[in-house]
Every structure is written in structure tokens, then in C-alpha cells.
C-alpha positions in Angstrom: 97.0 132.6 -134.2 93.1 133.1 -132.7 91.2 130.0 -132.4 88.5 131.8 -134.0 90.5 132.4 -137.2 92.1 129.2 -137.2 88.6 127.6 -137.2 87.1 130.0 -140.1 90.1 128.7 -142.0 89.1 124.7 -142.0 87.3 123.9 -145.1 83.7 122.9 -144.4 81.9 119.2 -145.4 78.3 119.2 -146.4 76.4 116.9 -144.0 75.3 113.3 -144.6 72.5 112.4 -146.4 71.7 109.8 -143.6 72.1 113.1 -141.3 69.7 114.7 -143.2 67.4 112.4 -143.3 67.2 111.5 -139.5 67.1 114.9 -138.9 64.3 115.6 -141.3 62.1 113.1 -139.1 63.1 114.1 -135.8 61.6 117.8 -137.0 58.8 116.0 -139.1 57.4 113.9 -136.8 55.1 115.7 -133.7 57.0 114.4 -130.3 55.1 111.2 -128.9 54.2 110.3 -124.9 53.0 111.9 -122.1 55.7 114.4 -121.2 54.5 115.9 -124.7 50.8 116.9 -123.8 49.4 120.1 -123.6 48.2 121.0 -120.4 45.5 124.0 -120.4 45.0 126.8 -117.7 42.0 125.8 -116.5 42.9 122.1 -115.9 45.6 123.2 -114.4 43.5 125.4 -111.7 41.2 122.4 -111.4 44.4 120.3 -110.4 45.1 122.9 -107.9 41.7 123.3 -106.5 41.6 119.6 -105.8 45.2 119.6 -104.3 43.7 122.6 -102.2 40.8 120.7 -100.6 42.9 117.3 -100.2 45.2 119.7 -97.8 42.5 121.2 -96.6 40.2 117.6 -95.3 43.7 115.9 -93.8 44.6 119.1 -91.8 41.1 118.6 -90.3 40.5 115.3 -90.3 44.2 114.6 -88.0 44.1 113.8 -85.1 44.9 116.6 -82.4 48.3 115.2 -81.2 49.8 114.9 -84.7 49.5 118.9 -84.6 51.3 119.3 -81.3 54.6 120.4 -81.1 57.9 118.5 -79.6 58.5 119.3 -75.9 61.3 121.9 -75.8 64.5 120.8 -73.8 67.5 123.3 -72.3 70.8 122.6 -71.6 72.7 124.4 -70.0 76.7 124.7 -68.6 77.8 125.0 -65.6 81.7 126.5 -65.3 82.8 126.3 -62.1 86.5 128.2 -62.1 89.0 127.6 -59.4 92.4 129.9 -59.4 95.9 127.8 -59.9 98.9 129.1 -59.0 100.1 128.4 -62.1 98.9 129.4 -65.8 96.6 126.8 -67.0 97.1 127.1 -70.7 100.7 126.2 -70.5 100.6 122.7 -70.4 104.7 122.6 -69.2 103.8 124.6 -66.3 101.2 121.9 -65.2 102.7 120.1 -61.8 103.0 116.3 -62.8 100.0 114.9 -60.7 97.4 117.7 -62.7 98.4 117.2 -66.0 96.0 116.4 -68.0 96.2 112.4 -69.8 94.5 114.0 -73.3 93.3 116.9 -75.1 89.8 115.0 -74.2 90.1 115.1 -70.7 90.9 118.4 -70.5 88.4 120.1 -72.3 86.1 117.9 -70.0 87.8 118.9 -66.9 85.9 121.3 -64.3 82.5 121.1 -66.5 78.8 119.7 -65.5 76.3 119.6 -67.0 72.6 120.0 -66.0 69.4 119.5 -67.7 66.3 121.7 -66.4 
């Protein structure tokens, strides 16, 4: 059976008259506080204008070094490669006194780094 049909099917109950009531007044009664003011266009604009100018008068008005940017920085890698006589990403191939101690120290190995 459809949901839908099964649901047509229920009988219906008329609401409360407490319901009715308390909804009568929520729909009555004009919505109280701030959030409920009308705003109009033109104060609106006049907000904006002011927001505008306050920008405006503390872009000028900072000091010069506030403006200046962050020194830039560059790293860069140095790989030096050096050939093995054995294949280097077959860790069973490694003679004992290379091997590597970690997965940490041998992505570091062979790599320096300077700063310019």
C-alpha cells in the first residue's frame, strides 16, 4: 500500500480550541522588537554612505607601515643524487650498514635545504 493512500485513509480530528486560540493571536497580534522594524531605502543608503566614509578616513588616516606588505621568503630544495649499485627503492636489497633506521630518515636522507 502507498503511504500517500494509507495517509488519505486516517480519519481527520478538528483542532483544539486552545490551538485555535493561540494561533489566532500569534496571526492577530503585529510581531514585537527590533528584528521586526521596517527599514526604508533611503536609510539604508544613508547607513551605507556612512560605512563608506568610515572606510574611507581609516584607510587614510593609517599609518604607512600597516599598508606594507609581508616580506616574501623562498625555499628551495636541493637533491643531490649519487648512483648505488643497488636499486634504492628495494629496501631488501639495501647492504646492512645503509639501511635506513625509519621511513623518517629516509625520506630525509640526501636532502638540504637552503633559504635565499
Amino acid at each position: 500500500m502507498n503511504e500517500e493512500d494509507f495517509l488519505r485513509q486516517l480519519p481527520l480530528r478538528q483542532p483544539s480550541e486552545m490551538l485555535d486560540r493561540r494561533i489566532g493571536r500569534m496571526l492577530g497580534s503585529p510581531r514585537q522588537g527590533v528584528m521586526a522594524r521596517r527599514i526604508s531605502l533611503w536609510q539604508c543608503a544613508a547607513a551605507c554612505a556612512v560605512c563608506a566614509v568610515m572606510a574611507f578616513a581609516a584607510g587614510v588616516l593609517l599609518p604607512a607601515r600597516a599598508r606594507q606588505h609581508a616580506p616574501v621568503s623562498e625555499v628551495r630544495w636541493v637533491l643531490q643524487t649519487q648512483p648505488q649499485p643497488f636499486n634504492v627503492y628495494d629496501w631488501t636489497q639495501y647492504p646492512k650498514s645503509m639501511a635506513p633506521d625509519s621511513v623518517l630518515q629516509a625520506a630525509n636522507t640526501g636532502l638540504e635545504q637552503t633559504e635565499l
